[in-house]
N, C-alpha and C positions, 0 to 999 in steps of 0.2 A: 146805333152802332151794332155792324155784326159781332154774333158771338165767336166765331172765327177770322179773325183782324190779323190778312196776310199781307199787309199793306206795308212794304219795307223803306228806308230811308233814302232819299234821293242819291243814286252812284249811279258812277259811270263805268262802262267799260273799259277792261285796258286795253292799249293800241293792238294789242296782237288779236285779244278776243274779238275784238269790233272786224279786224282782218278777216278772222275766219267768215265771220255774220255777212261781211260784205261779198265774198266771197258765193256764201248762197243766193244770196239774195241775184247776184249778176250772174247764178248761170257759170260761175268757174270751180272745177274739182283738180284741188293740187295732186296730184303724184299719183294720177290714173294709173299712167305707164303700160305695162301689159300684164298678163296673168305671169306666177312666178311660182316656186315648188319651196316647202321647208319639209327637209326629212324628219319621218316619224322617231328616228333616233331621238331625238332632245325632247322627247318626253317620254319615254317610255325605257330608256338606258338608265339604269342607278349610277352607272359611273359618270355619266354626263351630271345627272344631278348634284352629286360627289363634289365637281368642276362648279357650280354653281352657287352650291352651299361656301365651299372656302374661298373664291372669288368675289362673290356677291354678298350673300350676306351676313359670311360672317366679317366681310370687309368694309360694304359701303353704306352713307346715310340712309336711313329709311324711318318710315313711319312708324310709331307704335301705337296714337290715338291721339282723336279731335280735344283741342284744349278746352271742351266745355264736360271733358269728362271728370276735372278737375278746376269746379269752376271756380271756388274758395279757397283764401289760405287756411294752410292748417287741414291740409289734405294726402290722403296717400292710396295708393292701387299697386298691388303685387303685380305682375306680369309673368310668367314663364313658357307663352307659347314659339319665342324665338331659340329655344333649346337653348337658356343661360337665366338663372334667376332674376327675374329686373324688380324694381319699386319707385314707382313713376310718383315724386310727391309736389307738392307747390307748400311754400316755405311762407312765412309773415309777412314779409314783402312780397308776394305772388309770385315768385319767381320757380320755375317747373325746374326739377333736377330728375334725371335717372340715374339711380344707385344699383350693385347689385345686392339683392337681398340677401344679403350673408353677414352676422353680425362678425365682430372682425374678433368676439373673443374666442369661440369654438367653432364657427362656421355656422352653428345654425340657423335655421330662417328666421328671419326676422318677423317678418308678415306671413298668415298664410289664407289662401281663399285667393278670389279674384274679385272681392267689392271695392265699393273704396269705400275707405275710413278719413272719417273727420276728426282730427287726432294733432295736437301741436306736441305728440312725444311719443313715440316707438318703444315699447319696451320687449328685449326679449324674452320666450317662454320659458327657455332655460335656465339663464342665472339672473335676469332682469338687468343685464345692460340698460340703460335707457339713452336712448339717440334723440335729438332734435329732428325737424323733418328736410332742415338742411344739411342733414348727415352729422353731425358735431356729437358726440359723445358728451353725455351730459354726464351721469355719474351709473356707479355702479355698487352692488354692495360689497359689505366691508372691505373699502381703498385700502387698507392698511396690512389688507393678503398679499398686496400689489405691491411694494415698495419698488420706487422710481418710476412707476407708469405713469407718462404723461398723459392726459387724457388727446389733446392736441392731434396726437400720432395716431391715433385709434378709431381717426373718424371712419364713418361708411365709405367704400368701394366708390368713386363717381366715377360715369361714360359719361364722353362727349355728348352735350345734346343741345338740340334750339329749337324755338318754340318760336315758330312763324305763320303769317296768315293762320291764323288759329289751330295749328299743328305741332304736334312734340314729336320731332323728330329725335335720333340717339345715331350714333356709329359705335361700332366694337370695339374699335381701335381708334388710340391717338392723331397716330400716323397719317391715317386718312381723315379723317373728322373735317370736312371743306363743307359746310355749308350753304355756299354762295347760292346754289341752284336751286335749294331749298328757298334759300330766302326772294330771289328772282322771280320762282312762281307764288310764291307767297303773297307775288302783286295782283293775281286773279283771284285768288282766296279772299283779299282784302274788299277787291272789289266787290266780291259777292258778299262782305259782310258777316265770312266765317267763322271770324272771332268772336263777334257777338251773339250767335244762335248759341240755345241750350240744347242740351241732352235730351232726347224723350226718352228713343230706348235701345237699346245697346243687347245684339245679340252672336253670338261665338257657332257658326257650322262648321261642320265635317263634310270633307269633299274626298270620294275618293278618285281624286284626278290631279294632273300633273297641276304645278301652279299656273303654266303657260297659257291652258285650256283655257282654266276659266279667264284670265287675262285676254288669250285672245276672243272672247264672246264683247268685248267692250274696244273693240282696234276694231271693228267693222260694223257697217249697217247695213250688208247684205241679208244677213237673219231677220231683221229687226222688224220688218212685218210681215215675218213667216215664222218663226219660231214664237213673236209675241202677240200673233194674228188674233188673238182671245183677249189680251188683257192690252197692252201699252201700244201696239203695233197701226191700229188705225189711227190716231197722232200723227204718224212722219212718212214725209213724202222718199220714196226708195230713192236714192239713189241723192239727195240731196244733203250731202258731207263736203266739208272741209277739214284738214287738218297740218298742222305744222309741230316741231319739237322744239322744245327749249332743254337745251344737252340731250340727256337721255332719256330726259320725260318727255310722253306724247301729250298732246294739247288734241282734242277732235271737236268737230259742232255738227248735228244732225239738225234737220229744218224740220217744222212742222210745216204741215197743210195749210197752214194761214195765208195770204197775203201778206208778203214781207212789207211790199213797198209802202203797204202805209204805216210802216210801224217807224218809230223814231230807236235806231238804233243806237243811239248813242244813251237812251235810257234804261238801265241797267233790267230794271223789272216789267218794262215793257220788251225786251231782248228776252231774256226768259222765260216769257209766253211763246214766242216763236222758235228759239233756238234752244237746243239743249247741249250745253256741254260733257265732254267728259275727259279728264286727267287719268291717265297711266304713267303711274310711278312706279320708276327704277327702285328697288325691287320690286316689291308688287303691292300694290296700292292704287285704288282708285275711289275716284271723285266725283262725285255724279250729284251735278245739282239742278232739282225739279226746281220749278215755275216755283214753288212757296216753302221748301224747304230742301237739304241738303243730303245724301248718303255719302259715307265714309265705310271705306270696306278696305280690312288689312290684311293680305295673307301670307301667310304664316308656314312656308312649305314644313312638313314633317318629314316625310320620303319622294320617291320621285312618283309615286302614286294618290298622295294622300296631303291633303291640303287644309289646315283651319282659315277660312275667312268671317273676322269678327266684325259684323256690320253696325255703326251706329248712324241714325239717324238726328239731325238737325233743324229743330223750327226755331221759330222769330222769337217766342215767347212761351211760356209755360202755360199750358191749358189752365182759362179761370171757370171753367163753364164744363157739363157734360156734353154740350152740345162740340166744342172746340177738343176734347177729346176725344169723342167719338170719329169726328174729320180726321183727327192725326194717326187713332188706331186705322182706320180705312187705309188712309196711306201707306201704313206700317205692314198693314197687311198686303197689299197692292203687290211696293216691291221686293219687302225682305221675304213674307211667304209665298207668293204668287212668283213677280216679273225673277227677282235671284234665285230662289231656292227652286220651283218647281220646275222651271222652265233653262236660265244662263247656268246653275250649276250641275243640273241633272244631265243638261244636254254635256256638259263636261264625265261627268261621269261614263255616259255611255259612248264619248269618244274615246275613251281612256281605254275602254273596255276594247272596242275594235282597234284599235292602234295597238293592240297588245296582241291580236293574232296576226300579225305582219300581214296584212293583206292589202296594207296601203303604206307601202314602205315610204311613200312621201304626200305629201297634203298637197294640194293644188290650188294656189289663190287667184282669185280673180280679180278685175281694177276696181272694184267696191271693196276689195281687201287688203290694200296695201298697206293701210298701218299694222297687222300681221306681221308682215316683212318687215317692216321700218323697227319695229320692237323686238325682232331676232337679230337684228344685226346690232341694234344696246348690246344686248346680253354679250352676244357672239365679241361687241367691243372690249367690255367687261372681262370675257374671260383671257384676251388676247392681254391686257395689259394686268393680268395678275401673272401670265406665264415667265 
């Protein structure tokens, strides 16, 4: 037996995904259409971003991290880069809640750091409130300062949230909190078996570029082997994409160079040797999963300049070997420091930078770029229905 055992469980594609693959494989590219312009305004305006922030996301579902980040009960992870304290925990029965991190007696943090702690009780630093990790208010010291506080009333702060295809999603608000579409694509998630990969390693960049940028580096494979000409780019044949949406999320498939025809597409891990998919999530979130393991990438806009995306990566199994570690760092290195950092974010960077001496007051996309377009008109729908 290898000491790297990328060998996954027999799954199949879902009908959509197999759509896409079929798609390459015969020779058909949906929504060529013609070349089309998005003005440099919506990423380089703070008031457009402004428009973004309170329509988007401080309004609708989105991702905050793969549920192998919390793969135990009796677990908890601070959050604060969505600009609101979160505490993402999974409870005794496994069940994943977001709170926000504020103890409900003086406000203070409850948690602080960004690890996670393997913990079935929260206490705070301040007066030692202690909470359950399903928010519940367990006790406090001397009850008898308190007279008539029930504890019942004092549990933690909870946001809406659902934890699908191996994802914890959350919304801000009540009001909107629909997870339907979450749950929808959750059926490619499933397929690929995202609930059961673990965590290797889980890392937090600074981008100084709109969120859109680097978003739009993953809606096209016009770049893909010109931009990744050194590392990932000799892989995929140019120009050989499909793509379709499910609501506001994009669904994309790039081909490699292989002969499709002899591949049995209907088998999930033989599909992932030829085809690579990739998810753009409304807000901003993406999905990328290699032939033998997974990338999850969240961002986090701060201004309409400056961008955290937290990337974690996903394999089958936890390295038992130095040999099977060493494989995984390779990979680790590959995309989160080479193919994202050096290359999809920098190049965001230095568009941010030109799109800020107006000298390209509109971007011009071509039919190898239409998901571009397809994911400004989300947003652009997005903001039309918060007005």
């Amino acid at each position: 037996m290898n000491d790297v055992d990328t060998k996954q469980p027999a799954r199949r594609p879902t009908d959509g995904m197999l759509a896409l693959a079929r798609d390459i494989a015969e020779g058909r590219q949906r929504d060529a259409g013609t070349a089309t312009k998005v003005p440099a305004s919506v990423y380089i305006d703070p008031e457009y971003w402004a428009r973004e922030k309170a329509a988007i996301y401080d309004r609708l579902p989105q991702i905050l991290c793969p549920s192998a980040l919390l793969p135990e009960a009796g677990m908890a992870v601070p959050h604060d880069a969505t600009g609101r304290p979160l505490l993402i925990t999974r409870d005794k029965d496994g069940v994943a809640h977001v709170f926000l991190n504020v103890c409900r007696h003086r406000g203070t943090r409850l948690v602080e750091g960004n690890d996670v702690q393997c913990t079935k009780k929260l206490v705070c630093p301040y007066h030692a409130w202690t909470y359950s990790v399903d928010g519940r208010l367990l006790a406090l010291p001397r009850p008898d300062t308190f007279p008539g506080l029930e504890k019942d009333g004092y549990s933690l702060v909870e946001l809406p949230s659902c934890e699908t295809g191996g994802l914890i999603w959350f919304c801000p608000r009540e009001e909107t909190a629909d997870f339907t579409l979450a749950q929808m694509i959750g059926a490619d998630f499933d397929a690929l078996g995202m609930g059961e990969q673990v965590l290797f390693r889980r890392k937090t960049h600074e981008v100084a570029g709109n969120w859109k940028l680097i978003m739009d580096a993953f809606l096209e494979s016009y770049h893909v082997t010109r931009l990744h000409a050194k590392t990932i780019g000799p892989f995929f044949k140019d120009g050989a994409t499909s793509g379709d949406m499910i609501g506001p999320h994009a669904r994309s498939a790039v081909g490699r160079l292989e002969d499709m025809d002899k591949v049995d597409l209907t088998d999930m891990a033989a599909l992932r040797r030829v085809v690579t998919y990739a998810y753009q999530l409304l807000p901003g979130a993406l999905i990328i999963p290699s032939p033998d393991y997974i990338n999850v990438m969240v961002m986090m806009p701060q201004a309409h300049d400056r961008t955290l995306v937290e990337d974690f990566m996903l394999i089958p199994e936890h390295p038992a070997t130095d040999k099977a570690r060493d494989h995984w760092e390779r990979s680790w290195a590959l995309l989160d420091g080479g193919v994202f950092a050096s290359e999809d974010f920098r190049a965001a960077e230095l568009g941010q930078q030109g799109l800020a001496t107006g000298a390209v007051p509109e971007l011009t996309l071509g039919t190898l770029e239409g998901g571009i377009r397809r994911y400004h008109e989300t947003v652009e729908a997005a903001l039309a229905a918060d007005a």
